[in-house]
C-alpha positions as CSV (number, residue, x, y, z in Angstrom):
1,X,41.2,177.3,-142.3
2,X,41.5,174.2,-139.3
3,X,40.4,176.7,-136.8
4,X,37.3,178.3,-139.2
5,X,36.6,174.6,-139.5
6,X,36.8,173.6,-135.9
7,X,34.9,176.8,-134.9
8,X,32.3,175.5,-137.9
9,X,31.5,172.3,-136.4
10,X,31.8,173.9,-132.8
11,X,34.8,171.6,-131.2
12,X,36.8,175.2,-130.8
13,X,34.3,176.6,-127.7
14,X,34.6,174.2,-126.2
15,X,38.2,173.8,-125.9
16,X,39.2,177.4,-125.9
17,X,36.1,177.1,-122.7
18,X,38.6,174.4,-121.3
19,X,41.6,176.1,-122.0
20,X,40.2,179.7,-120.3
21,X,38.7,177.1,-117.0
22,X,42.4,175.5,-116.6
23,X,43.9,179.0,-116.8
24,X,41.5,180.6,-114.3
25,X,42.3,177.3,-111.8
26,X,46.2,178.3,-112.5
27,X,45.5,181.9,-111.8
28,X,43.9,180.2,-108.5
29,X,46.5,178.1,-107.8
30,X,49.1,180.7,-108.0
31,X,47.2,182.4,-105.8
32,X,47.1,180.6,-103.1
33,X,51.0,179.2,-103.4
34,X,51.6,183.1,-102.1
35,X,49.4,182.5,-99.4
36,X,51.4,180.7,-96.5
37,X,54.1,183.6,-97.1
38,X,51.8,186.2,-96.0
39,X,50.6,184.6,-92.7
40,X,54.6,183.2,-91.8
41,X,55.2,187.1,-92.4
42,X,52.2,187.4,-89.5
43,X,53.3,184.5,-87.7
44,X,57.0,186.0,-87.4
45,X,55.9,189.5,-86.1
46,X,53.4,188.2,-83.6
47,X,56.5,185.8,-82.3
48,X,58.7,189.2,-82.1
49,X,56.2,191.0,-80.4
50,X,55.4,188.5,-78.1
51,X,59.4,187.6,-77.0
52,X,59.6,191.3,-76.2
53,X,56.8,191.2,-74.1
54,X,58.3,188.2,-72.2
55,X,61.7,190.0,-72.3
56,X,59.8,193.2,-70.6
57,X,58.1,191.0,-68.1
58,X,61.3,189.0,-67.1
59,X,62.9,193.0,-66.6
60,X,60.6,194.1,-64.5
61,X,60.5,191.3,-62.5
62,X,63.8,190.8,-61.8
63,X,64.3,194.5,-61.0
64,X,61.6,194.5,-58.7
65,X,62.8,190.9,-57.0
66,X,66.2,192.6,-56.2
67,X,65.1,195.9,-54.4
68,X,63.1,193.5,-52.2
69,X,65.7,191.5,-51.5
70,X,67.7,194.8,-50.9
71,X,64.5,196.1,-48.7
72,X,64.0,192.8,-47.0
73,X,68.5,192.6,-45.9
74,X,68.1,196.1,-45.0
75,X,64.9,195.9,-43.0
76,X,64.9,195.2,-39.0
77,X,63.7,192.0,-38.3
78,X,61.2,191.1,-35.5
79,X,64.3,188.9,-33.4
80,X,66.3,192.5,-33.9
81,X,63.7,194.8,-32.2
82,X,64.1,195.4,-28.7
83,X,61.1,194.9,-26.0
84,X,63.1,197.1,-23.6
85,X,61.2,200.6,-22.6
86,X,64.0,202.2,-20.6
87,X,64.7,203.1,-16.8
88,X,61.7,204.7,-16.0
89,X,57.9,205.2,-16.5
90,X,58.5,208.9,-17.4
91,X,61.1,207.3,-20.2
92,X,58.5,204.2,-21.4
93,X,55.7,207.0,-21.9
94,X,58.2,208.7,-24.4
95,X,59.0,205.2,-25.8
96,X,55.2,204.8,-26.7
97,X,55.0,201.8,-24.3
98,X,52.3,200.9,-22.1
99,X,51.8,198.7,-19.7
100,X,50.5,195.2,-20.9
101,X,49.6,193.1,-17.5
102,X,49.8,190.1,-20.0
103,X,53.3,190.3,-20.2
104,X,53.5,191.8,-17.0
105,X,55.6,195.2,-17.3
106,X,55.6,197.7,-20.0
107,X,56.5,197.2,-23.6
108,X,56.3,198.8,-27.1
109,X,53.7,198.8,-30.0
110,X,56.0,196.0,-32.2
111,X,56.2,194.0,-28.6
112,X,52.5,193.8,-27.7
113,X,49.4,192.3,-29.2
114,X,46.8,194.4,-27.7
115,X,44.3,192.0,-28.8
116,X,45.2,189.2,-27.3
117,X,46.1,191.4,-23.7
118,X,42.7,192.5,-24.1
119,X,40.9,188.8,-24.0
120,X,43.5,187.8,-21.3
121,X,42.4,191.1,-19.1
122,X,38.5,190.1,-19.4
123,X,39.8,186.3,-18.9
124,X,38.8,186.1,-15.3
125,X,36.4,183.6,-13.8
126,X,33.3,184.6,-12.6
127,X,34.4,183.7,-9.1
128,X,36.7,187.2,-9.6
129,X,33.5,189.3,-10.8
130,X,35.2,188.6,-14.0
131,X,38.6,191.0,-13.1
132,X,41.9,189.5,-11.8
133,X,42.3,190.6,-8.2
134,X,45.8,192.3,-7.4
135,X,47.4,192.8,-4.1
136,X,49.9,194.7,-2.4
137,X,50.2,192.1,0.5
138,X,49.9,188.3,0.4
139,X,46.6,188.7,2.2
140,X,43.3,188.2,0.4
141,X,41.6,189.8,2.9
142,X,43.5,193.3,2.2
143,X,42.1,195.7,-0.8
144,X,42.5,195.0,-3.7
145,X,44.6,197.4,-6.2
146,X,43.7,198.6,-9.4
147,X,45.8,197.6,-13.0
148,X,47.0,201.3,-13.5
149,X,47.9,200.5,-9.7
150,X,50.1,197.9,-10.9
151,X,51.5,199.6,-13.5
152,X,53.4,202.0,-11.2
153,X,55.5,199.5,-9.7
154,X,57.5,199.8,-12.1
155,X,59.0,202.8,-10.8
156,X,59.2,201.6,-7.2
157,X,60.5,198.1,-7.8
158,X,57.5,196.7,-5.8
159,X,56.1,193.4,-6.3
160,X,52.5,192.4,-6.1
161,X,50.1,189.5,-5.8
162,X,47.8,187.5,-7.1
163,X,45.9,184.5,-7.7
164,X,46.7,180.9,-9.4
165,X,44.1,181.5,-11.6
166,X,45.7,184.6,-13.1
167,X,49.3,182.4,-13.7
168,X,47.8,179.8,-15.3
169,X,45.4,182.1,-17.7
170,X,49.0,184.4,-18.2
171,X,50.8,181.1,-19.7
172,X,47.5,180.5,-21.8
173,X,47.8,183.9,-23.5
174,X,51.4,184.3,-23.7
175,X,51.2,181.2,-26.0
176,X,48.5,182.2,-27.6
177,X,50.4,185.5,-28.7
178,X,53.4,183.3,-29.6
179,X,51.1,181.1,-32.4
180,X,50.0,184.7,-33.8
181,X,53.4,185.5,-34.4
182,X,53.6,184.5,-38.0
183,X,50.6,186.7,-38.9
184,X,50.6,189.0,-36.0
185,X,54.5,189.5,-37.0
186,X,54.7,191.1,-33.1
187,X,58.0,190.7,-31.5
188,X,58.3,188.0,-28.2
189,X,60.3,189.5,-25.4
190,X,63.0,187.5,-24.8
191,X,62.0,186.9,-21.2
192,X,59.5,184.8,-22.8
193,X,61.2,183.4,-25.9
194,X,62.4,179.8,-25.9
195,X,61.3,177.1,-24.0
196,X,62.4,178.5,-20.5
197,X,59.4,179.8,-19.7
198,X,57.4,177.5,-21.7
199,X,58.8,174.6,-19.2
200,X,58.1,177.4,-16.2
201,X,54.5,177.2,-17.7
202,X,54.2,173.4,-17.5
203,X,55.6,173.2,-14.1
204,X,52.7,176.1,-13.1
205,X,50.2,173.8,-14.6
206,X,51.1,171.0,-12.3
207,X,50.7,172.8,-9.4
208,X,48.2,171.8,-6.8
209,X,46.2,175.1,-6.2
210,X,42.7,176.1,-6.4
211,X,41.9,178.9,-9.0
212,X,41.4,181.6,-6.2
213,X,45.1,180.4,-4.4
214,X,46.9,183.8,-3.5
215,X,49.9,182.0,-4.5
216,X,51.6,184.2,-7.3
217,X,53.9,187.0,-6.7
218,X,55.2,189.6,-9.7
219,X,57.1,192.8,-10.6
220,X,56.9,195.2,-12.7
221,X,59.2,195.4,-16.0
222,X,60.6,198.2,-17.9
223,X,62.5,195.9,-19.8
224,X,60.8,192.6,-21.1
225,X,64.2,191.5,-22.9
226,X,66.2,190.9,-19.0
227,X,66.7,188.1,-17.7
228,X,68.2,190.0,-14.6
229,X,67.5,190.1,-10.8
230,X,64.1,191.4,-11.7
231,X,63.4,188.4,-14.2
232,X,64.3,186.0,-11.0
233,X,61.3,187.6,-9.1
234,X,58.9,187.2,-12.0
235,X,56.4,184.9,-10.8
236,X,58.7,183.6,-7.9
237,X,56.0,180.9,-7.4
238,X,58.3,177.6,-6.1
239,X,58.8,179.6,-2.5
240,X,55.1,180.8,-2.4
241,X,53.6,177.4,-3.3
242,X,56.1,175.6,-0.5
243,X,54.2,178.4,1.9
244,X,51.2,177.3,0.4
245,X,51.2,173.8,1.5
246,X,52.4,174.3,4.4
247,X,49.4,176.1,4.9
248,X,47.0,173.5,3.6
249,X,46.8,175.4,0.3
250,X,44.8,178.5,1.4
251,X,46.6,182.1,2.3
């Protein structure tokens, strides 16, 4: 009878309006309270995926940072190579050497950097017709001998001659090869290694001898690691340069 009434004088709509509005915004509400469990539930499977990843990652990585630390202990380093091309010319040809006239005898591929032997052999002044002048005799005045001329010294145990030019541009290029170490990653001879003949270098540099002095004297090496009786005639300068003077600095 209250509610025919009520919907008589029309309160009821509006309230059973109200009532239908405040349970749709419940409905809402309830809704939405379920919402942050479905994105932790996303949140928590993107964080699982994501640790294995890492976990892969870290795997890989370490397994690949030990073999190279295996690979790198195992490997031969440039100090452990040997310059040395054997007894002969006959056994340096089998040891791929060749000579370098940079270093002055023959040595292997990991021993030479052909690049810079290359700039050092078209190194010579224009006063040399831009080629360093070898000699079998301390005589400028005798012919000159070719590199490959040179080269076969090393069989015979001859020495040969040459200019001051040619010792000073040798201790230019031999450091030059020495600073391209690190990136070259060629091996230094241990004739040449250290500062022996670094402070042979310095005392060549203080020398007072025109460029086109014949006042340096070489052999050939088979083995660029000795410091033996052939080392002591490498570049046996101090008696030529005494001869020199003597001489008024002119052979």
């Amino acid at each position: 009878m209250l509610h025919h009434h009520f919907r008589n004088i029309g309160v009821l709509p509006d309230v059973v309006d109200e009532y239908a509005e405040v349970k749709h915004q419940d409905a809402e509400g309830d809704t939405y309270d379920h919402l942050p469990a479905a994105r932790y539930g996303k949140d928590k499977h993107w964080k699982n995926w994501l640790v294995k990843v890492a976990l892969c990652a870290l795997a890989v990585w370490g397994s690949v940072n030990i073999i190279w630390h295996l690979w790198d202990a195992l490997r031969a380093r440039p100090q452990d190579l040997s310059c040395t091309c054997g007894n002969s010319i006959a056994e340096a040809k089998k040891n791929h050497c060749r000579y370098d006239p940079l270093q002055l005898g023959w040595a292997p591929p990991h021993c030479r950097d052909d690049e810079v032997t290359d700039a050092f052999r078209h190194a010579a002044p224009a006063i040399f017709g831009h080629r360093w002048p070898y000699y079998e005799r301390q005589d400028a005045n005798s012919p000159m001998i070719e590199e490959h001329d040179v080269a076969r010294f090393a069989d015979t145990g001859q020495v040969y001659y040459t200019v001051h030019a040619h010792h000073l541009a040798h201790c230019m290029y031999i450091w030059m090869k020495q600073a391209r170490v690190p990136q070259s990653g060629i091996v230094m001879p241990k004739r040449f290694g250290g500062d022996g003949h670094a402070e042979h270098c310095a005392g060549v540099a203080m020398i007072n001898s025109t460029l086109d002095a014949l006042v340096s004297v070489s052999s050939v090496s088979l083995d660029l690691d000795a410091h033996s009786e052939q080392s002591k005639k490498f570049h046996t300068l101090k008696t030529l340069h005494e001869d020199v003077d003597e001489r008024g600095g002119h052979f």
